[in-house]
C-alpha positions in Angstrom: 135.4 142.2 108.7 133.5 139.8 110.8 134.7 138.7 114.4 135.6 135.7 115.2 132.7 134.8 117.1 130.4 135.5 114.3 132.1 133.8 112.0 131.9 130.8 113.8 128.4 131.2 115.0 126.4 132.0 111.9 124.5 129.3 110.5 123.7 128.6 106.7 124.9 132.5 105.5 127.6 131.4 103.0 126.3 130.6 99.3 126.5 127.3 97.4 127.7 129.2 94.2 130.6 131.4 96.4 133.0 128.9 94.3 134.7 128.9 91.4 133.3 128.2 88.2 135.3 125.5 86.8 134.2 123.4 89.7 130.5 123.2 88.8 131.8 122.3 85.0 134.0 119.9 86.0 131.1 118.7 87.9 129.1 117.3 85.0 131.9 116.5 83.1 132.4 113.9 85.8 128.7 113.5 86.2 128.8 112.3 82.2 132.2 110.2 82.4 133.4 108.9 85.6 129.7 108.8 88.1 131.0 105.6 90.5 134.6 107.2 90.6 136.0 107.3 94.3 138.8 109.8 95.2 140.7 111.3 98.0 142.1 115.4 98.0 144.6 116.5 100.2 145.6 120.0 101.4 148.6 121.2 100.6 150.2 124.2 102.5 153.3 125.4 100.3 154.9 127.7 102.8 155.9 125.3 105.4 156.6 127.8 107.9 153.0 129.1 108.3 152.0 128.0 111.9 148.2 127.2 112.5 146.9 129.0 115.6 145.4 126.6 118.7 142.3 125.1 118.0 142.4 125.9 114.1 141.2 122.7 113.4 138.2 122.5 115.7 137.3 125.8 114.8 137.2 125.5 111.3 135.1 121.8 111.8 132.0 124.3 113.8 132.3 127.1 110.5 132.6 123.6 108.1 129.2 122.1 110.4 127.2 125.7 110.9 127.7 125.9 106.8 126.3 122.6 105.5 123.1 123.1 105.3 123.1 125.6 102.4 121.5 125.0 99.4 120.3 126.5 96.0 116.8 128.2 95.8 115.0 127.9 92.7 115.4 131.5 91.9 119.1 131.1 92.2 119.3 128.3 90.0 117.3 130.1 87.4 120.0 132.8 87.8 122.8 131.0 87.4 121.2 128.8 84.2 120.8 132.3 82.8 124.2 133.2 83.4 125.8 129.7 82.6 124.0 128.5 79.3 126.1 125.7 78.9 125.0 124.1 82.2 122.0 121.8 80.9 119.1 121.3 83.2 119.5 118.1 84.2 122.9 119.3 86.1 120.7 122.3 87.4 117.9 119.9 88.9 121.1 118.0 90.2 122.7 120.8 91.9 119.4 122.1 93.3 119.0 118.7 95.5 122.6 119.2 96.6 124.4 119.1 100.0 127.9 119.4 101.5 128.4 116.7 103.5 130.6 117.0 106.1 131.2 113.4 106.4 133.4 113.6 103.6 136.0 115.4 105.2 138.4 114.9 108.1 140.5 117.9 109.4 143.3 117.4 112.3 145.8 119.6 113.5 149.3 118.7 114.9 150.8 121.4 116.8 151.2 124.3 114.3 149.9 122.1 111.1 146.7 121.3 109.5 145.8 118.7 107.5 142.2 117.9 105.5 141.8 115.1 103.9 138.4 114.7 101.5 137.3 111.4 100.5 134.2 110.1 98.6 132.8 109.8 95.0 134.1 112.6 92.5 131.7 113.9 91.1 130.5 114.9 94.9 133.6 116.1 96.7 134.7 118.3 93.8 132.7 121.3 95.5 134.9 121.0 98.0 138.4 122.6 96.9 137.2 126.7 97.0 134.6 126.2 100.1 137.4 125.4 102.4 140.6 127.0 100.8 138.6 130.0 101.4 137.0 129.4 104.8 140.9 128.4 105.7 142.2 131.7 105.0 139.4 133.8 106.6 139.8 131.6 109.4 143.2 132.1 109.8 143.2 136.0 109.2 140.4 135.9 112.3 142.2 133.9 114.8 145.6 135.3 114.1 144.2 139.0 114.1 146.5 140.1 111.5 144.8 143.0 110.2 145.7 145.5 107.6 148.2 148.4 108.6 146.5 151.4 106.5 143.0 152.3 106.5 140.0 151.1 104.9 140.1 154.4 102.7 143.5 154.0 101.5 143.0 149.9 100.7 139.6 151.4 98.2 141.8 153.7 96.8 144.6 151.4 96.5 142.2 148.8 94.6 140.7 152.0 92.8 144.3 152.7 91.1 145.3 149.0 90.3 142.1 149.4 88.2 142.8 151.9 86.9 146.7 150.7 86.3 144.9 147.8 84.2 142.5 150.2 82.5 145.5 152.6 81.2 147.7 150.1 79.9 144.7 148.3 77.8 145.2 144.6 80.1 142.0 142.3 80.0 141.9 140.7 83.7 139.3 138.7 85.2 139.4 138.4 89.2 140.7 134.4 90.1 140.7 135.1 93.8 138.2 133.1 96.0 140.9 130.4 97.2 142.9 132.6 99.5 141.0 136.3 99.6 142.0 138.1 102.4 137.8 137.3 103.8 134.4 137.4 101.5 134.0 141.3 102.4 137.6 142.3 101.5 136.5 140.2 98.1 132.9 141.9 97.2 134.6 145.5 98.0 137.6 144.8 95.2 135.0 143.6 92.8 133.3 147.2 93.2 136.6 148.8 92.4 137.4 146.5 89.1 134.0 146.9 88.1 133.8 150.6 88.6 137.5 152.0 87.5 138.2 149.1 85.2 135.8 149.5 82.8 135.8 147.1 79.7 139.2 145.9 80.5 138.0 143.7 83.7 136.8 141.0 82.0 134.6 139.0 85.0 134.7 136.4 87.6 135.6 133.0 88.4 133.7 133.3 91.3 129.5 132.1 90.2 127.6 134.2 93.3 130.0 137.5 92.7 129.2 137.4 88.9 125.6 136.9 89.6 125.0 139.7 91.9 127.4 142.1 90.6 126.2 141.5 87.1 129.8 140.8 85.4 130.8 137.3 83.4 131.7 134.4 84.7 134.7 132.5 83.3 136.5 129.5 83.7 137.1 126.1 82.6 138.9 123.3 84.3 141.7 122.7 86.3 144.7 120.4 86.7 142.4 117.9 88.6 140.2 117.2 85.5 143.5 116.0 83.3 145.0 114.7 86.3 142.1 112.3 87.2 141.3 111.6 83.4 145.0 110.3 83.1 144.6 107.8 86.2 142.1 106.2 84.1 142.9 106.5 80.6 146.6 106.4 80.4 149.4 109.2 80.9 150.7 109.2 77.1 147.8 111.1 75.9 146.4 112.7 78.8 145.4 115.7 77.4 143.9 114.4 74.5 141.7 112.1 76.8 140.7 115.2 78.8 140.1 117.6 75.7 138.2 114.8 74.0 135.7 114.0 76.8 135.6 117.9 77.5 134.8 118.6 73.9 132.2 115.7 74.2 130.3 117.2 77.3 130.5 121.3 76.2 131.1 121.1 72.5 132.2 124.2 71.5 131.9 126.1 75.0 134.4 126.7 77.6 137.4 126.4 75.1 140.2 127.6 77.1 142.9 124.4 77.7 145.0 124.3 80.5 148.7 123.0 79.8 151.4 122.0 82.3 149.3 119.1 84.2 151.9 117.2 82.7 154.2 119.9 81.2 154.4 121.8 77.8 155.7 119.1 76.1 153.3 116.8 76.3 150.3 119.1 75.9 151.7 120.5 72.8 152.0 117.2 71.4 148.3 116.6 72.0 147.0 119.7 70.4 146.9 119.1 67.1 145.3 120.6 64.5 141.3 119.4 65.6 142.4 120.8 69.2 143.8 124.0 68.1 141.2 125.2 65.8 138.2 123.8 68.3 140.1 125.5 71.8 139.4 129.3 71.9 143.2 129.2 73.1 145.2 127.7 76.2 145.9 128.8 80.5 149.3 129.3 81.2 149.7 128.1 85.2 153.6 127.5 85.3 156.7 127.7 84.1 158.6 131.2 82.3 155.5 132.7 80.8 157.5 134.7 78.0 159.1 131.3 76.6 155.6 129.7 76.8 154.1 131.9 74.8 157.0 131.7 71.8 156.0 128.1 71.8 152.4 128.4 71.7 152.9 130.7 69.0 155.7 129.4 66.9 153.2 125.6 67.4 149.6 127.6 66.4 151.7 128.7 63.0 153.2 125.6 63.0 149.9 124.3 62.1 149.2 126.8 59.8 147.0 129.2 62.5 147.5 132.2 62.5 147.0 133.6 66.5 145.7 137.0 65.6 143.4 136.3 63.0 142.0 133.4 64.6 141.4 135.1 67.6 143.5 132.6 69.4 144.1 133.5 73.3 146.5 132.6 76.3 144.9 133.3 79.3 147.6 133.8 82.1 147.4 133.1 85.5 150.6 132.2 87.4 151.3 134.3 90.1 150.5 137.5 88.5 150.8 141.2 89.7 150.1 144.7 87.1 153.8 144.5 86.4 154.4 141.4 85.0 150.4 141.3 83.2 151.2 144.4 81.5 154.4 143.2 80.7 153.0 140.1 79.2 150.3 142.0 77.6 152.8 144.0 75.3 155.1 140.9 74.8 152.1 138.9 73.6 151.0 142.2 70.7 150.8 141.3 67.2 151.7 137.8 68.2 148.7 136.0 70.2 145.6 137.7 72.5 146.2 137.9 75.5 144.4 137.6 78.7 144.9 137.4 82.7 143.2 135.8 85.5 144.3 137.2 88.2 144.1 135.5 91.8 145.8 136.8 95.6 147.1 140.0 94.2 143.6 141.5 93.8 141.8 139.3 96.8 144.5 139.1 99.2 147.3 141.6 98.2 147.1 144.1 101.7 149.6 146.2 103.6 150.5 144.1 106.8 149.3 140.6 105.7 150.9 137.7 103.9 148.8 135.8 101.8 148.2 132.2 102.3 149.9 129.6 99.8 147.5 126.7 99.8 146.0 124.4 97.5 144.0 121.5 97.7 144.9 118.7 95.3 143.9 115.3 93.8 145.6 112.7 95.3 144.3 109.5 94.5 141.4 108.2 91.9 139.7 104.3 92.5 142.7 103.8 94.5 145.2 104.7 92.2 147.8 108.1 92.5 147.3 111.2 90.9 149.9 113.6 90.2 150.2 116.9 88.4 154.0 117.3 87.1 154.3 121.3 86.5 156.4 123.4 84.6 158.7 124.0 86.9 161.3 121.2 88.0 160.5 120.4 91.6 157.2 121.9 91.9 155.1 118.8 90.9 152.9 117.3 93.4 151.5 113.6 94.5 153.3 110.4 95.0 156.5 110.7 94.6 157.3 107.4 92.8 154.4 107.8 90.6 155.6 111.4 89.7 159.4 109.6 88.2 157.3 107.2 86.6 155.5 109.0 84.6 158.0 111.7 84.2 160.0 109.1 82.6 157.2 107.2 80.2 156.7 110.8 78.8 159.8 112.0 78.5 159.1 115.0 80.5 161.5 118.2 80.8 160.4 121.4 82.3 159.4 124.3 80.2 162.4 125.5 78.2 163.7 127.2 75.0 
């Protein structure tokens, strides 16, 4: 792992495409639908007890200042068209001319507590989210000096077996984990060991740069953001047919994966209808009990006379997984509905000795309006708080049940 005063002295090292997928696709989809949209993000640190060393803030400003100045050669936008087809060239000549600007961001500490606030048109800040959920934890890791307790031999091997775990019990995974990895080495040397001992089962990448220069897939599609910021403008009733629609509209067939609980089970399920379930390759699972989420996506794909199997219908997982519960899902979900997992801090971040980070970054307001995502899980739904019983009540929400 780097020191400290490397990490904050390099200039220019990290790589445009060290981010997430669905962010470069949710990207032009606001590119195409909402290009004068202002909005503002806010981090979000879920364990309120985690205490920010002195100077975090400061700190993390020189990595966030020493790092703006990357930007995408030709060759690696040629690479990444090759690897994302469905990224027309137009976007690519786009993101080739693009820069963080660190003008769009304001970080401040107070005491023990950080906060980062980003600001500015969408379709620009949306890069934002991964870069500095990831330069966050890394940052933390460094100034704290908590360090693994076993040995770099026995974290490969460790890594080495929970591939192989994945491998033996037949579990498609794909590696979620650039938000809160443990650093960027710790994340390139588990890639080696799901590439190399979990054979066909690991699945890819979110992450664009790893999947590029490790030669695996990259997958994603959008996040809670995209229906989130879609609803602020279109209407809450139908959110997820607004966001489906103008997805469908921008990828066509591509990308087909639906996320659900932005708004909770209920009312996605009452916006995939037929068209929606035959077009979407299947639907993300992000909250709420995952074994009664995936009777109703079942018993409501038959409902409409599709049958799950046969139509190569999928539910990609992704809620706080570990190879326990994934393979316990994976044999729950047999003969009913494929199944898949995307996997985040228990591959990039799950170490002897260190507590992973719970952070998130979320949209908080759109053209001056709130945002909110209600999950799946009474209590667990964030933004403002008076828009959150509004809505709740104009959709009749209920958290995800029998």
């Amino acid at each position: 792992m780097k020191t400290l005063d490397t990490y904050l002295t390099e200039t220019n090292t990290r790589k445009v495409d060290d981010t997430d997928l669905y962010l470069f696709t949710m990207m032009w989809a606001v590119m195409n639908h909402f290009p004068n949209a202002r909005v503002r993000y806010e981090f979000v640190n879920r364990n309120k007890n985690t205490v920010y060393p002195p100077n975090f803030a400061a700190n993390l400003r020189k990595r966030i200042h020493n790092q703006s100045g990357i930007y995408l050669t030709n060759d690696r936008i040629n690479l990444i068209k090759r690897k994302c087809p469905y990224l027309p060239d137009l976007y690519l000549d786009f993101l080739r001319g693009y820069r963080f600007d660190p003008s769009e961001i304001s970080i401040a500490q107070f005491d023990g507590k950080i906060e980062i606030i980003i600001e500015g048109l969408w379709y620009r800040t949306i890069l934002w989210e991964v870069f500095l959920l990831s330069e966050v934890s890394e940052l933390y890791y460094l100034m704290t000096e908590i360090k693994p307790t076993e040995t770099e031999a026995w974290i490969k091997n460790y890594n080495n077996s929970k591939a192989t775990h994945f491998m033996m019990n037949n579990v498609r995974y794909a590696d979620f984990g650039t938000r809160r990895r443990y650093s960027h080495e710790h994340h390139s040397n588990v890639l080696q060991s799901l590439m190399s001992y979990g054979r066909s089962n690991f699945i890819g990448t979110s992450n664009v740069a790893f999947a590029i220069d490790n030669n695996t897939k990259v997958v994603g599609t959008y996040s809670h953001c995209w229906v989130s910021g879609v609803a602020s403008i279109m209407g809450y009733q139908h959110a997820n047919k607004y966001a489906m629609e103008l997805w469908t509209e921008t990828y066509g067939g591509d990308l087909g994966i639906a996320l659900t609980d932005t708004f909770g089970l209920d009312a996605f399920l009452n916006d995939f209808d037929l068209k929606y379930a035959k077009l979407f390759d299947g639907v993300r699972h992000d909250s709420g009990d995952p074994f009664i989420f995936t009777d109703r996506i079942v018993e409501h794909y038959h409902s409409l006379k599709i049958d799950p199997i046969a139509s190569n219908k999928t539910i990609v997982f992704s809620d706080g997984l570990n190879p326990e519960l994934a393979i316990k899902l994976n044999d729950y979900c047999r003969g009913k509905i494929h199944a898949s997992f995307g996997i985040g801090t228990n591959l990039t971040n799950d170490l002897p000795g260190v507590e992973p980070l719970n952070i998130v970054i979320k949209l908080f307001s759109l053209d001056g309006k709130p945002t909110i995502k209600l999950s799946d899980v009474e209590g667990k739904h964030t933004g403002d708080p008076e828009t959150i019983d509004i809505v709740k009540k104009y959709i009749k929400y209920k958290p995800l049940s029998n």
